[in-house]
Legacy VTK file of the C-alpha trace (Angstrom):
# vtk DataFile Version 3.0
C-alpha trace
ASCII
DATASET POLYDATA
POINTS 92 float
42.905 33.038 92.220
43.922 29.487 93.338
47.793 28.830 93.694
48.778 27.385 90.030
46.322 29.834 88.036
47.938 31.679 86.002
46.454 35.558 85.827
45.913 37.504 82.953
46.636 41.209 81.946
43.149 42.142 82.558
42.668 40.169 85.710
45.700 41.786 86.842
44.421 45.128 85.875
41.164 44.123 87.915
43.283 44.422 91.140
45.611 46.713 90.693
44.767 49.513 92.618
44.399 46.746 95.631
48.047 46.547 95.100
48.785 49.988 95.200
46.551 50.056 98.520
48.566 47.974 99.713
51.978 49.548 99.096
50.534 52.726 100.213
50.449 51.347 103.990
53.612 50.471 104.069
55.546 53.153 101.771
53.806 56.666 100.405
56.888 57.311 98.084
57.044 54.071 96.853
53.471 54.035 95.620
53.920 57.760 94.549
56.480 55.998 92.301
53.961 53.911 90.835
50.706 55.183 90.884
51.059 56.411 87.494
52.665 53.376 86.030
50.677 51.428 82.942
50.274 47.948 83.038
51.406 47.004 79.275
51.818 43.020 79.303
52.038 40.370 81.732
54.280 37.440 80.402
56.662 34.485 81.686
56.655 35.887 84.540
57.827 39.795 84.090
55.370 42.607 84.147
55.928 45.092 81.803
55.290 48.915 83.369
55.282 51.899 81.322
55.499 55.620 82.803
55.116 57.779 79.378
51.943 59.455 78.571
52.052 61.821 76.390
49.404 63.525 77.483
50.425 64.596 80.646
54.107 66.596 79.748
56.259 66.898 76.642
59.105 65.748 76.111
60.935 62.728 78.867
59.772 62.437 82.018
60.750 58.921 82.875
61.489 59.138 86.547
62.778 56.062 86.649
65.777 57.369 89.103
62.448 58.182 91.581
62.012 54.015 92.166
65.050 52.354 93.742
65.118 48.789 94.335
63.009 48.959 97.923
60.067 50.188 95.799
60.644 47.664 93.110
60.442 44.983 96.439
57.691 46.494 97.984
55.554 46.500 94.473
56.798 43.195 93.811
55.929 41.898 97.290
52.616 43.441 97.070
51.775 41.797 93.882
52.601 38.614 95.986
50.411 39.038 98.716
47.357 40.173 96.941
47.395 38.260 93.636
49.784 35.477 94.794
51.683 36.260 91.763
55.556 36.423 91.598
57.006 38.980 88.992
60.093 40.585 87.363
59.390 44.072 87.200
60.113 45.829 83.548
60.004 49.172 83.229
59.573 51.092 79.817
LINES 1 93
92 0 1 2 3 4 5 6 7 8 9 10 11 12 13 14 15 16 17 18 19 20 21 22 23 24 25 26 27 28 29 30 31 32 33 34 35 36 37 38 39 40 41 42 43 44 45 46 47 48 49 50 51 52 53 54 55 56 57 58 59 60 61 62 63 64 65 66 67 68 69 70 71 72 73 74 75 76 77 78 79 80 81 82 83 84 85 86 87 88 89 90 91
């Protein structure tokens, strides 16, 4: 997308695991961290990542503790350099 276009949820979605690809060469744990995470909304800015499925295991498993600020850079910074996008991470 050109500099100035604003992505959507879906286009976002569309490249995705070209963002995890890339945090994978730089950081295994880190995209261990968020391989798993759902993309729920893309506004003003802030992604919105959800961990819960409750398909997977009962009862909490947010492993929040798991993804310390250098993962939150390096996903952020990823999202940068593929889709040019600057975000706020928010994790639910």
């Amino acid at each position: 997308m050109s500099a100035g276009t604003e992505y959507t949820l879906d286009q976002l979605k569309a490249v995705w695991n070209e963002i995890l690809d890339s945090v994978l060469e730089t950081d295994r744990i880190a995209w261990l961290a968020f391989f798993d995470a759902r993309l729920v909304s893309l506004t003003a800015g802030e992604l919105t990542l959800s961990f819960s499925d409750v398909t997977k295991l009962s009862g909490d498993h947010n492993f929040s503790i798991a993804r310390n600020p250098k993962h939150i850079a390096l996903l952020k910074s990823s999202i940068k350099s593929v889709a040019g996008l600057e975000v706020e991470i928010i994790e639910v």
